[in-house]
C-alpha positions as CSV (number, residue, x, y, z in Angstrom):
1,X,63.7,197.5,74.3
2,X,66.5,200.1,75.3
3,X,68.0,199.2,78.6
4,X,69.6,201.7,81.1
5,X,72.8,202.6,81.5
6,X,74.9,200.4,83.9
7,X,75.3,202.2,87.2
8,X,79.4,203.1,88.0
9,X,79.9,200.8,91.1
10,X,80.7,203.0,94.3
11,X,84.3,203.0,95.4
12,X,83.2,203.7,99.2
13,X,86.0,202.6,101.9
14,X,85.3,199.4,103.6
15,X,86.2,198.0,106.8
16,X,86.3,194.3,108.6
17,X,84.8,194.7,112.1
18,X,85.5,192.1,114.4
19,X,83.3,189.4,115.6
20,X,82.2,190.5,119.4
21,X,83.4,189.4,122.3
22,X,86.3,191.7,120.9
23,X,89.3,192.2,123.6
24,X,91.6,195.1,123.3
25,X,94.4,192.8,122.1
26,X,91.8,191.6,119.5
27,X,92.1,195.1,118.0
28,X,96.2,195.1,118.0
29,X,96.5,191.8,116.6
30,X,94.0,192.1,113.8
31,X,95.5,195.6,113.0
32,X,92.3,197.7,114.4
33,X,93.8,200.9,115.0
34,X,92.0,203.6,113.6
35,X,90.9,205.7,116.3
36,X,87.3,205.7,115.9
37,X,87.1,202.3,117.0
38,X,85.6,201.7,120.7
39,X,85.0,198.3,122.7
40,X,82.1,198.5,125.2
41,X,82.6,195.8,126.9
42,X,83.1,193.3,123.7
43,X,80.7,195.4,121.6
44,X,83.0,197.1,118.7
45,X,81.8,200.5,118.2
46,X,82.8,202.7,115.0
47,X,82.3,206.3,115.6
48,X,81.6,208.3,113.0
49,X,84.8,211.0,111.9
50,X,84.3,214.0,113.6
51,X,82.4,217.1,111.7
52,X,84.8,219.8,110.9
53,X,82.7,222.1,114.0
54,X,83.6,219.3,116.8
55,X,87.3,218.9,115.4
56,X,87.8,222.9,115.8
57,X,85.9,222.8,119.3
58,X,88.1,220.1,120.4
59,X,91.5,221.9,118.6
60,X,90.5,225.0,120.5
61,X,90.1,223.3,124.0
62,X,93.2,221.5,124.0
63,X,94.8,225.3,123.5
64,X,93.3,226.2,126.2
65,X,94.1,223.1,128.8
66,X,97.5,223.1,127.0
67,X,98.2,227.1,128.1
68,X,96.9,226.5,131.6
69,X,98.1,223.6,132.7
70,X,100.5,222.6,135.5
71,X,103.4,220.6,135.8
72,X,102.7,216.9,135.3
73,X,99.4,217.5,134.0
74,X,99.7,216.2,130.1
75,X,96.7,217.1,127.4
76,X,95.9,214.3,125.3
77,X,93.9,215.3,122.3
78,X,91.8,212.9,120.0
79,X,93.3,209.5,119.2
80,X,94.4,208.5,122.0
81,X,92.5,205.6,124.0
82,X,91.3,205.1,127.5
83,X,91.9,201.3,128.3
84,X,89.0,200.9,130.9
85,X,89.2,196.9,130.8
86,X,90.6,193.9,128.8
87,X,87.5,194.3,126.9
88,X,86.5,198.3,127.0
89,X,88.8,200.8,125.2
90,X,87.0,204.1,124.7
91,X,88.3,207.5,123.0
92,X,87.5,210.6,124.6
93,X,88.2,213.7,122.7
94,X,90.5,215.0,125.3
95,X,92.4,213.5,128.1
96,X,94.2,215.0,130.8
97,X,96.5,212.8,132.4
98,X,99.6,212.3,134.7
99,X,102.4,210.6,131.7
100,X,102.7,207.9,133.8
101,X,100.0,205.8,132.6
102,X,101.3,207.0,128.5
103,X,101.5,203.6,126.6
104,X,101.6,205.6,122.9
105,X,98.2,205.7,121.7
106,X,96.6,204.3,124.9
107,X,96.1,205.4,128.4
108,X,95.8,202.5,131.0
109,X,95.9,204.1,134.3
110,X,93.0,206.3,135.3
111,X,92.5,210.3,133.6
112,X,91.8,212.6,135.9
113,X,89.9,214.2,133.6
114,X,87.8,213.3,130.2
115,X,86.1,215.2,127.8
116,X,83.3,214.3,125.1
117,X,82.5,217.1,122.5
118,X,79.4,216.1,120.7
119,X,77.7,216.1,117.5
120,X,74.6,214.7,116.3
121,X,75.6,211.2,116.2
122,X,77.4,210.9,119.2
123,X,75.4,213.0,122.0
124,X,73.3,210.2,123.3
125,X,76.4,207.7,123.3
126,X,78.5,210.6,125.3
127,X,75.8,211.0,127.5
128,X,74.7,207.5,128.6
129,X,76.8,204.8,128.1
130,X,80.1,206.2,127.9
131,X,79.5,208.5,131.1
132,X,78.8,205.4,132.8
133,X,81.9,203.4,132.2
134,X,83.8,206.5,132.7
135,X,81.8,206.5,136.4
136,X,82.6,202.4,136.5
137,X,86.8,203.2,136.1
138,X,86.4,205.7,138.9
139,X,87.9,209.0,136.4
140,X,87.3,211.6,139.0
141,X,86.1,214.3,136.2
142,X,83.8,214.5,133.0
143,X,82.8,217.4,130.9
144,X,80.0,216.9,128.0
145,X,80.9,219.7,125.2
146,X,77.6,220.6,123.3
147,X,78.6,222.6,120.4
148,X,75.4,223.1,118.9
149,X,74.1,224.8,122.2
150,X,77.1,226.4,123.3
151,X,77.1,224.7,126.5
152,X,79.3,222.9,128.8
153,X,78.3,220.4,131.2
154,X,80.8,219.5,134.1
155,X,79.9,215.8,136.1
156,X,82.6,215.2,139.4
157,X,82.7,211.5,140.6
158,X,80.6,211.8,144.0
159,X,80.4,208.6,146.1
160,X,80.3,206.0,142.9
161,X,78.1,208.5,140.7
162,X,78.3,211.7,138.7
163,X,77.4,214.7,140.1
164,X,76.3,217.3,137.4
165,X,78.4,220.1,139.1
166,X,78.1,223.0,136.7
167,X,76.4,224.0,133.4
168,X,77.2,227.3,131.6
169,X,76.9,228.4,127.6
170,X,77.6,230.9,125.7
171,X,79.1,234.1,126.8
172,X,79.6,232.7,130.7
173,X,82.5,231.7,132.0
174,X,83.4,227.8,132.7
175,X,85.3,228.0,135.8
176,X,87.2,224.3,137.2
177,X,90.1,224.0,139.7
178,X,90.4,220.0,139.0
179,X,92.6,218.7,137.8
180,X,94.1,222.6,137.7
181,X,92.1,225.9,137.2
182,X,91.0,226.6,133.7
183,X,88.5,229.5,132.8
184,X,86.2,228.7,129.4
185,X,83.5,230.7,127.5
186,X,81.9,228.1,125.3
187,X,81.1,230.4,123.2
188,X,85.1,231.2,122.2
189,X,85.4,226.9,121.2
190,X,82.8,227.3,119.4
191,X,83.4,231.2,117.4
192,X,87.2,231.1,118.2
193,X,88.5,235.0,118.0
194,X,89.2,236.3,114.7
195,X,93.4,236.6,115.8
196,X,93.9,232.5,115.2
């Protein structure tokens, strides 16, 4: 009888999760802080890293924000967290901000503005429950980048809910004046010009 060969074990990273209900000072204390973790209200989410199209889409918007912004606005990029609650910490893929609320790699007071750029395995998650805890904290501004499509979605916070304010992709021209006017053709985050 000839028996296969063993099978080289795989050397894949691992990682401890905590045991929910998980507070935010759970995740200091037990040395939690990668950025990809989330808490949804004691739930510990691990997002997946982001695909090399959503990190350039979300490189090339902060560009942008960065150029146009006005005094005391402050662009956050990836990695920082939005400390909603004791028990909800989420991480947007951009956060614009006052400094005031700046605690290193979390935010505590309230964004004016946050912004999701999606992939495959985080489009539903963007859309529904995060959306709705941003809408819970009161942030007065979401936008919902769709790379695949081009497209981006902009919600205001109207009386307690989201209001889907404007929609545009490709070639048209994003147009906001909160938390400070900002022009944006999806279609340059998601092609950037050949000059960068």
């Amino acid at each position: 009888m000839v028996q296969a060969p063993a099978q080289p074990r795989s050397h894949r990273p691992s990682m401890t999760v905590p045991t929910p209900p998980v507070t935010v000072e759970d995740l200091d204390t037990g040395g939690h802080d990668d950025a990809r973790f989330e808490l949804l209200d004691g739930l510990c989410v691990l997002r997946p890293w982001p695909t090399p199209l959503r990190a350039r889409v979300t490189a090339r918007l902060v560009r942008i924000l960065a150029d146009t912004a006005t005094s005391g606005a402050h662009i956050l990029p990836a990695g920082i967290g939005v400390e909603l609650s004791p028990r909800s910490l989420l991480v947007p893929d951009v956060v614009v901000a006052a400094a005031s609320g700046d605690t290193g790699r979390r935010f505590r007071d309230t964004p004016s503005l946050v912004i999701e750029v999606a992939d495959a395995s985080t489009r539903r998650y963007n859309r529904t429950l995060k959306l709705d805890l941003y809408r819970q904290r009161g942030v007065p501004s979401c936008w919902l980048i769709d790379p695949d499509t081009a497209t981006i979605e902009a919600y205001d916070l109207v009386a307690d809910a989201y209001l889907a304010t404007r929609t545009v992709s490709g070639k048209e021209t994003f147009t906001a004046t909160q938390p400070f006017p900002v022009a944006i053709q999806p279609a340059e985050l998601i092609d950037p010009p050949d000059s960068e």
